[in-house]
C-alpha positions as CSV (number, residue, x, y, z in Angstrom):
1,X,-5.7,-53.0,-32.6
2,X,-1.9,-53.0,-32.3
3,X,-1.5,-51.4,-29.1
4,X,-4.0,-54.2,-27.5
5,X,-1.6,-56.4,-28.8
6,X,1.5,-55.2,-27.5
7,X,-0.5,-54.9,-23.9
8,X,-0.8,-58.8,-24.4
9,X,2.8,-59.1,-24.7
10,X,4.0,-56.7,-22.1
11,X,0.8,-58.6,-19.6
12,X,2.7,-61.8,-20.8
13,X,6.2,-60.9,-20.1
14,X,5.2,-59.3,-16.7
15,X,3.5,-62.7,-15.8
16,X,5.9,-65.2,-16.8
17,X,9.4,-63.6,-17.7
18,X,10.4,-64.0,-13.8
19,X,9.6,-67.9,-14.1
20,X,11.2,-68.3,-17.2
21,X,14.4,-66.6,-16.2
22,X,14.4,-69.0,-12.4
23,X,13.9,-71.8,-15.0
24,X,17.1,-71.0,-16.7
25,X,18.9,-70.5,-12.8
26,X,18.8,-67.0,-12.7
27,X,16.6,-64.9,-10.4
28,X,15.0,-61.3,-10.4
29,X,15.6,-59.1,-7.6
30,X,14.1,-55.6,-6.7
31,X,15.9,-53.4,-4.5
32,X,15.0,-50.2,-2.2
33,X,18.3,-48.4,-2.0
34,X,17.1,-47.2,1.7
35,X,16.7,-43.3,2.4
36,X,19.8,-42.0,0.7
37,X,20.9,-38.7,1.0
38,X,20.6,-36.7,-2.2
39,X,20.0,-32.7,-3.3
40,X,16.8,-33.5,-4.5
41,X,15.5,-30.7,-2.8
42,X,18.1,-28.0,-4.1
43,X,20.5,-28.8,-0.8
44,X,21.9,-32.2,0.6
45,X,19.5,-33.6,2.9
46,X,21.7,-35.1,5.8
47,X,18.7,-36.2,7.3
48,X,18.2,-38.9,5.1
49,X,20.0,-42.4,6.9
50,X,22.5,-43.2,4.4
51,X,25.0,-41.9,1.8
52,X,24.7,-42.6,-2.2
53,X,27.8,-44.6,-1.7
54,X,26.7,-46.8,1.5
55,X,23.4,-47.6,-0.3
56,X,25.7,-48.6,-3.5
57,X,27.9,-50.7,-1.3
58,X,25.2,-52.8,0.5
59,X,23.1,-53.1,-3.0
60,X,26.4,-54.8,-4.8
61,X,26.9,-56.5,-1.1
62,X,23.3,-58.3,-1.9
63,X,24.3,-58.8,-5.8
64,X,26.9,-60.9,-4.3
65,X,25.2,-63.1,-1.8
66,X,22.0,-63.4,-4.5
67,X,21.2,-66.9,-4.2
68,X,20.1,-66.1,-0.8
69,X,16.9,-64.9,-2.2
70,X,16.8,-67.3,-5.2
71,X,13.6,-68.7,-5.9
72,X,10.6,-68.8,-8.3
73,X,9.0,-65.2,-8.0
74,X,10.9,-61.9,-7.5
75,X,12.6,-61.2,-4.5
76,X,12.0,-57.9,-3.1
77,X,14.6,-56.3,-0.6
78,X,16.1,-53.2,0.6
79,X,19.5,-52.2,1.1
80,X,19.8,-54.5,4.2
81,X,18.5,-57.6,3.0
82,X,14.6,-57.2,4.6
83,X,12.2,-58.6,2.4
84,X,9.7,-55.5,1.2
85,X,6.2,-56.1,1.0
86,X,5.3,-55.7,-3.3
């Protein structure tokens, strides 16, 4: 059927579109923003460890030290830099 076809593809992409991407010197990374504050519950939750704008700041902070975690499977990270277990 078609849609077993597309599952193929999108199963293909998922497994190799990271390698093929390293192979062309770039590199995938995942990141947790952290526990942001938001109003996802109808009221700022100040609880929460960081602001929408620190997380932001420390998530272009990693875009700009990225070949730090080059290499040939994705690199996943929070906000800090800590690898996160996938």
């Amino acid at each position: 059927s078609e849609s077993w076809g597309l599952d193929r593809v999108v199963i293909f992409l998922f497994e190799n579109e990271p390698n093929m991407i390293y192979e062309q010197g770039g590199q995938v990374l995942n990141f947790h923003p952290g526990w942001v504050q938001s109003y996802m519950s109808g009221e700022l939750n100040t609880a929460a460890a960081i602001t929408a704008d620190e997380s932001a700041a420390d998530l272009v902070g990693l875009m700009e030290r990225h070949r730090e975690f080059a290499g040939p499977t994705p690199a996943f990270i929070d906000h800090l830099g800590t690898p996160q277990l996938w």
